[in-house]
C-alpha positions, 0 to 999 in steps of 0.5 A: 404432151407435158412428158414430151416437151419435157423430153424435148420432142416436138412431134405428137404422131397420133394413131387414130384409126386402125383394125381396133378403132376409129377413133374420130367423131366426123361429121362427114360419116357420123356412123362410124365412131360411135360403133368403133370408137369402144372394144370388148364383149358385146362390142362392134370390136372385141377386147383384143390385145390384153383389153379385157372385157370391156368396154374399154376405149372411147372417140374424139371429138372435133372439139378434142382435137382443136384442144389437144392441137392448141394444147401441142402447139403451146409446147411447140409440138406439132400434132400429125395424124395417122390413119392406116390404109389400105390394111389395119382397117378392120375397124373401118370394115366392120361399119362399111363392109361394101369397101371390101369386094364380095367375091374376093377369095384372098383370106389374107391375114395380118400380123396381128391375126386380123382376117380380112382387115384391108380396104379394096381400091376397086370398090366404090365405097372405098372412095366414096368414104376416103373422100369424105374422111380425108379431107375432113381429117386433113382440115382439123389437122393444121400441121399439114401432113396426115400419116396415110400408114400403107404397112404390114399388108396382109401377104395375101391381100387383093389376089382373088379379087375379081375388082382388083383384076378389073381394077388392073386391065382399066389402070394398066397395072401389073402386080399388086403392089401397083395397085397398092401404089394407085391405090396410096397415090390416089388418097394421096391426091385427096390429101393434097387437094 
């Protein structure tokens, strides 16, 4: 943050849940950062990236965050979080797996070489965490905008499942990418609410 008011840049984009971590302590789902928060050998996620053997890594605390955002807005830096959804959520899966659909037969694929790191917009636990995390992060976060991410999504992701189907014929929708659409606009409403 002293390099970046140094430099003159006034907006700290914070990547704090992604596939190799979700770094917040929530209180609303306590169960989660403590089992993603480190990677590396005997780790919930392994040592990826140049990481080594770890572990490496940590969380943040809700007391972090207010330090950090004081510490920010004292240099004139706004502080705006991303957590990526629907993909890059692989660190997110490995604690709830049920916000993926068990019949799915996409083994897509991401960039990074993740298999299976995105969310399902038609399981349950998929909003029933969302909207538990959403607001919570929404809350902590002042600048009153949170980076939902919705990039690189895995070129197979969502096309053999069985709820995502389903999802369509109750949604009227068509492709894919309109359940990714009803998918960021929905957690886009949490967000805002």
């Amino acid at each position: 943050l002293d390099l970046m008011s140094l430099l003159k840049l006034n907006r700290f984009h914070w990547h704090l849940i992604d596939d190799e971590v979700f770094r917040l302590e929530l209180s609303s789902v306590p169960e989660i950062a403590a089992p993603t928060g480190r990677r590396g050998n005997g780790c919930t996620i392994p040592g990826v990236f140049g990481g080594g053997k770890g572990p490496t890594g940590g969380t943040y605390s809700s007391e972090d965050v207010a330090r950090i955002i004081e510490h920010a807005s004292g240099l004139g830096i706004s502080v705006m979080p991303e957590i990526e959804i629907p993909a890059h959520s692989m660190a997110l899966l490995k604690v709830i797996p049920e916000m993926r659909d068990p019949e799915d037969q996409s083994y897509e694929e991401s960039v990074q070489g993740y298999n299976e790191n995105t969310i399902n917009p038609a399981m349950p636990a998929t909003w029933e965490t969302l909207g538990k995390v959403l607001p919570e992060i929404t809350r902590m976060f002042p600048f009153g905008v949170v980076h939902l991410g919705c990039d690189e999504l895995p070129e197979k992701f969502w096309k053999s499942s069985p709820a995502v189907e389903k999802l369509k014929v109750e949604q009227d929708l068509k492709t894919t990418l309109d359940v990714q659409e009803w998918t960021m606009k929905r957690a886009g409403g949490i967000v805002v609410e």
